[in-house]
C-alpha positions in Angstrom: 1.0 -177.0 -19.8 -1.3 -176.3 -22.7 -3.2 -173.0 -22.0 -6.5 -171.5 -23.8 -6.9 -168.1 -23.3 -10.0 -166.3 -22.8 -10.1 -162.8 -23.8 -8.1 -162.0 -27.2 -7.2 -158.3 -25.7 -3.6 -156.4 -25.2 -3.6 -157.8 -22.1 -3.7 -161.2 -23.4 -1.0 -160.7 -25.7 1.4 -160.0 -23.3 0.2 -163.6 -21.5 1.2 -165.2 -24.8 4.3 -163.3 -25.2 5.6 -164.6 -21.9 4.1 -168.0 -22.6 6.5 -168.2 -25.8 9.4 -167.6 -23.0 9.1 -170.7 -21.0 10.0 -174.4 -22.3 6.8 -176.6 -21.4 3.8 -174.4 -22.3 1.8 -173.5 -25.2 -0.9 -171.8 -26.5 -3.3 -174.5 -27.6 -6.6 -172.6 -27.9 -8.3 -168.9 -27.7 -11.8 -168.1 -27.3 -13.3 -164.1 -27.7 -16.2 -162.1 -27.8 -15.3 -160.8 -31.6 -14.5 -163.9 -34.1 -11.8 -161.7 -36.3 -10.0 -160.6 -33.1 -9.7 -164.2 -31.8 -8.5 -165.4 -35.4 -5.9 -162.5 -35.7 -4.6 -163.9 -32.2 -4.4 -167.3 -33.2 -2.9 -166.4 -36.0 -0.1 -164.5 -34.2 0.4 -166.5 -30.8 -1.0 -170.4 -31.9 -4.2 -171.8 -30.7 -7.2 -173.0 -32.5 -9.9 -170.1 -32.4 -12.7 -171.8 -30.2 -16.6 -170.3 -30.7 -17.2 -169.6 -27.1 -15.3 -170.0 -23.8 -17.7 -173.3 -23.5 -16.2 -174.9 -25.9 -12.8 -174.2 -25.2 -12.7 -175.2 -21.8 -14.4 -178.5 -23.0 -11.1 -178.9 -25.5 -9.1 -182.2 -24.7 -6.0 -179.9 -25.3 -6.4 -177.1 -23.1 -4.7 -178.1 -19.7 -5.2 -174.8 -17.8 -7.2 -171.4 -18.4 -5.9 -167.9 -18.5 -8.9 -165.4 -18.4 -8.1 -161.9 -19.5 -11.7 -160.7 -20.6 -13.3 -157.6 -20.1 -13.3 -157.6 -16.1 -17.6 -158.1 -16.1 -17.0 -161.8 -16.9 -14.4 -163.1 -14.7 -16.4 -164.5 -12.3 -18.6 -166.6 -14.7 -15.7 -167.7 -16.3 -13.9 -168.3 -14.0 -16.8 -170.5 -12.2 -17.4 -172.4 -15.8 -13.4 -172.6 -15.5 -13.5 -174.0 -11.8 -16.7 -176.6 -12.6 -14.7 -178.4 -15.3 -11.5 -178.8 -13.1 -9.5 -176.6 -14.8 -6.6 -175.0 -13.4 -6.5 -170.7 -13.8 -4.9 -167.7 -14.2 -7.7 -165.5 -13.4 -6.6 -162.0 -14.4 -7.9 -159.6 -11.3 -10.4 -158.4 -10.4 -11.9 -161.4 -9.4 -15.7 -159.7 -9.9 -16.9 -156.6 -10.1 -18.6 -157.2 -6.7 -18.3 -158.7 -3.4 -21.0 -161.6 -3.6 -19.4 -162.8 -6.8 -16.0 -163.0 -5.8 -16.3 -165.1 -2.7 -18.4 -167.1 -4.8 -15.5 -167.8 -7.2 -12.8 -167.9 -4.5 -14.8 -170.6 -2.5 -15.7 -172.4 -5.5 -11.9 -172.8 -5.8 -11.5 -174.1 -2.8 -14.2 -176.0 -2.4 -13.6 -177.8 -5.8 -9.7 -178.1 -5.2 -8.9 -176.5 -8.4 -5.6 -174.0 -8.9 -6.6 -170.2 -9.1 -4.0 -168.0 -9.0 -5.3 -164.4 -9.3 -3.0 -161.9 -11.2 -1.5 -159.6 -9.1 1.4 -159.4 -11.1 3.3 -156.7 -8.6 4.4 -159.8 -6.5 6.5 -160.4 -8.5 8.5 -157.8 -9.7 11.8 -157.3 -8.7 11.2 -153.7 -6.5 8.2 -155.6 -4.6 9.3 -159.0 -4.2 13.2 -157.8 -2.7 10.8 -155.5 -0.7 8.9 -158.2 1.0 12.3 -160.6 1.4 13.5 -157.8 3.7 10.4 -156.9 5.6 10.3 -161.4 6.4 13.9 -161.4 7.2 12.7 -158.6 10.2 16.3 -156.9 9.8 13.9 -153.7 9.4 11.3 -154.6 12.1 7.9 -154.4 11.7 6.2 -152.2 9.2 4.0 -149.4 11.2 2.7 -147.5 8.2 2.8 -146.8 4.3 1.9 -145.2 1.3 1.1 -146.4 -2.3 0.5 -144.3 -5.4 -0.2 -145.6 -9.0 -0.9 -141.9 -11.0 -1.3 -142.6 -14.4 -3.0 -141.3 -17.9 -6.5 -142.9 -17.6 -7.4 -142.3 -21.5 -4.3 -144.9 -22.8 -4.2 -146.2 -26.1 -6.0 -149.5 -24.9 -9.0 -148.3 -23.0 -11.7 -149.8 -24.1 -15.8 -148.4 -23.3 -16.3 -151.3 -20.4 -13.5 -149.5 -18.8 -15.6 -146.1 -18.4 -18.1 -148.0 -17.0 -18.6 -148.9 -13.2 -21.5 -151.3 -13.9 -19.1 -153.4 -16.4 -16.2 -153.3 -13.8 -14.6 -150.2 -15.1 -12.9 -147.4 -13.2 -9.3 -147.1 -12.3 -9.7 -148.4 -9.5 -10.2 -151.5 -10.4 -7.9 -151.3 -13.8 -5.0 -150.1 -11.8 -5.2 -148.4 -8.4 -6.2 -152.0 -7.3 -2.3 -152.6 -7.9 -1.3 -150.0 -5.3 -3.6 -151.4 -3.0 -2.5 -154.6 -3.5 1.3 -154.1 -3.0 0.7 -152.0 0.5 -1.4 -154.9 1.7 1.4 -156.9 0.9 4.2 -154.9 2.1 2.4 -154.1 5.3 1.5 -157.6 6.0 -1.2 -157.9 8.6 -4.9 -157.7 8.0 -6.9 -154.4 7.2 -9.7 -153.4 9.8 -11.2 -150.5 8.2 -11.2 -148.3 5.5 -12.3 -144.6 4.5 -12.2 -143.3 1.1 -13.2 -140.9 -1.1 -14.0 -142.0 -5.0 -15.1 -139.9 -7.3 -15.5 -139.1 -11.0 -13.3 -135.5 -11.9 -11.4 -135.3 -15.1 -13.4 -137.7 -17.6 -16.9 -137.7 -19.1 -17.8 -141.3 -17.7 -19.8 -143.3 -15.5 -16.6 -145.6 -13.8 -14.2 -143.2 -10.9 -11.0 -141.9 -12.1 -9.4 -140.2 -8.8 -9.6 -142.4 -5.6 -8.0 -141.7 -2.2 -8.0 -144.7 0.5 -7.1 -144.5 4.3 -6.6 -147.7 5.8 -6.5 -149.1 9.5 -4.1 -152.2 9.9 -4.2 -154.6 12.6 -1.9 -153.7 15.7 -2.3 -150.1 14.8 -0.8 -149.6 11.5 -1.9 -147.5 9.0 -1.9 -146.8 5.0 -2.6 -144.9 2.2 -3.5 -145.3 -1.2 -3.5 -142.9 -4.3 -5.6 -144.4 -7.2 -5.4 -141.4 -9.5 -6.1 -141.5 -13.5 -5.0 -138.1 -14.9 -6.2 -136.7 -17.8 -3.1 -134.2 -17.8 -0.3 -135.2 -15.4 2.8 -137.0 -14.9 2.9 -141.2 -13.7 3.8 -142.1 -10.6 4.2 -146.0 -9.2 5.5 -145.9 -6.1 5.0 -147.2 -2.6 6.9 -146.3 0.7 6.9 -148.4 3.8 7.9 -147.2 7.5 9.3 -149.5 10.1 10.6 -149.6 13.2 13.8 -149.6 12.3 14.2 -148.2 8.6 11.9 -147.1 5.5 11.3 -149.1 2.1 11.0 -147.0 -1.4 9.7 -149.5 -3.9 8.8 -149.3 -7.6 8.7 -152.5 -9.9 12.0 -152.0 -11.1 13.7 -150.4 -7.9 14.1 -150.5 -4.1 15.7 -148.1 -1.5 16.3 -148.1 2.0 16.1 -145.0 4.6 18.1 -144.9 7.3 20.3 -142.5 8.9 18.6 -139.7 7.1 19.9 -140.8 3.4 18.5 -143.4 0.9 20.5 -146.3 0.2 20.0 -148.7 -3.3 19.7 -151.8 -3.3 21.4 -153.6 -6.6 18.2 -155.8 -7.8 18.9 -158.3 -11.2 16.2 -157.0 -13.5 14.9 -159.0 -16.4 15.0 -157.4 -20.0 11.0 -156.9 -19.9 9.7 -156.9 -16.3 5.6 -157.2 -17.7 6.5 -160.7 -19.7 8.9 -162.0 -16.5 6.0 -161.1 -14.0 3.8 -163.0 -16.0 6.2 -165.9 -17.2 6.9 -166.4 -13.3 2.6 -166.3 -12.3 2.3 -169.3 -15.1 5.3 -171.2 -13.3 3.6 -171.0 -9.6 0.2 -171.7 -11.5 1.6 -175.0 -13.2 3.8 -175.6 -9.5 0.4 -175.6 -7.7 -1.9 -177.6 -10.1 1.3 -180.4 -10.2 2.6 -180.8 -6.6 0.5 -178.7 -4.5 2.9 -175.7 -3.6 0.9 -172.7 -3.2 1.9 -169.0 -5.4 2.4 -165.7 -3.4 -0.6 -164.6 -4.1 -3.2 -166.9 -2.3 -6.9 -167.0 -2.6 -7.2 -165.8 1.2 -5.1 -162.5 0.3 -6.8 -162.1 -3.1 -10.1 -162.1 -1.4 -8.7 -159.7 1.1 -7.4 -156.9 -1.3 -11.1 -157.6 -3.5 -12.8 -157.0 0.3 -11.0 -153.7 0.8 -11.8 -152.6 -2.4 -15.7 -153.0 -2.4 -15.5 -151.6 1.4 -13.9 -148.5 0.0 -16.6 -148.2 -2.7 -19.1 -148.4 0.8 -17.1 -146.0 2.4 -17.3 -143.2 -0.4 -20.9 -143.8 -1.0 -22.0 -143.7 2.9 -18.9 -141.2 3.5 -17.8 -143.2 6.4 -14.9 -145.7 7.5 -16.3 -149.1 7.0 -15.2 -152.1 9.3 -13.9 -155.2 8.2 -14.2 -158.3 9.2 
């Protein structure tokens, strides 16, 4: 599979990294808003440097499309992407808004075309042993749950789109969308409503930095999420899942189960970098799909579920009230 990236970013780099870990793909073209920054990658990862994402996509050697720009152009993109058949790895969020990620999500469908969208906590060890035992039902169902990602907002790659709501910015949408994402999953079963509270508290910008989500699952369950960028603070990446019969404590790299009143670990095989294996492994269900058919963990129907819960929390905080789904 020969892959031109859009989006010549950190992020990016770690696609290429991974890329350079699995036999059968290469980097055959990069396309970014800045000219030297899209030369220095092609320099270091392969690729010709292409003068827009037009061209690019209209290269006979670029098989499929990784998209990892600035989070204001995914969706027309990804639709340019989607028009010219070409299978993607659309980086989330989708879209900054609601109209123009169902837009790109039924574009996919409609057209046929691969879009795997990357929520990248799937598959990390912690998570993905998580959900095994949850299916298996040795546990019983999951009834409620909690999921925190606390982390320094101001990071040596924030970039000025980031501070920006408008431009898709926020931490929200950087990085508490991952917590929200891996309850969803974990709790399996839809989400009815949601309340939050969003606001902006610890940084001179126009995009939130602390948000707080309660959710209402179907058949009663219930969740929390802690989207919280900290300007002074220490991380936390953690989510905990009740059942009827036991507890789950997952992080990317660990998983524990309650019961009896103790915490028990469970021996996962962990890869030497879990970033570039989560990735590597998105790339191998994106090329799986676009060649036989066989759908990734992450669908298009749960992608635009997460992306709905999202934008109804945004409602929620603005109208402070819960917000229906569906």
């Amino acid at each position: 599979m020969r892959v031109g990236i859009l989006g010549a970013g950190w992020w990016a780099e770690q696609h290429a990294q991974a890329l350079a870990m699995l036999e059968g793909f290469a980097v055959t073209g990069v396309s970014s808003g800045s000219l030297e920054t899209a030369t220095t990658f092609a320099a270091q990862y392969g690729g010709r440097v292409h003068a827009d994402a037009e061209a690019l996509l209209a290269a006979p050697d670029v098989d499929a499309v990784l998209i990892a720009a600035p989070h204001e152009y995914h969706a027309p993109l990804a639709l340019q992407a989607i028009a010219g058949g070409k299978p993607l790895l659309l980086e989330k969020p989708v879209a900054t808004n609601f109209t123009d990620t169902h837009a790109v999500l039924d574009a996919a469908r409609d057209a046929g075309v691969p879009c795997l969208v990357g929520f990248t906590s799937h598959y990390f060890p912690g998570f993905s042993r998580a959900r095994q035992i949850i299916d298996s039902g040795e546990l019983g169902r999951p009834l409620s749950g909690q999921s925190v990602f606390q982390k320094r907002w101001m990071e040596a790659n924030r970039r000025d789109w980031h501070l920006n709501r408008e431009r898709g910015g926020g931490m929200l949408l950087t990085a508490g969308i991952h917590a929200l994402d891996r309850l969803m999953w974990l709790m399996d079963r839809p989400v009815q409503s949601v309340g939050a509270v969003i606001g902006i508290h610890l940084h001179d910008q126009q995009a939130d930095d602390l948000a707080s989500l309660f959710l209402r699952f179907a058949g009663g369950g219930a969740g929390m999420v802690g989207s919280y960028g900290y300007a002074q603070g220490g991380p936390i990446n953690a989510t905990t899942i009740l059942c009827e019969g036991g507890s789950l404590r997952v992080t990317p790299d660990s998983l524990e189960i309650g019961q009896n009143d103790g915490w028990t670990a469970v021996s996962l095989t962990l890869p030497d970098n879990l970033t570039l294996a989560a990735l590597a492994q998105e790339w191998v269900e994106l090329r799986a799909w676009a060649e036989s058919g066989q759908l990734p963990r992450v669908t298009l129907e749960f992608a635009g579920s997460v992306m709905d819960v999202v934008f109804a929390a945004e409602d929620s905080a603005i109208q402070e009230r819960e917000i229906s789904l569906g």
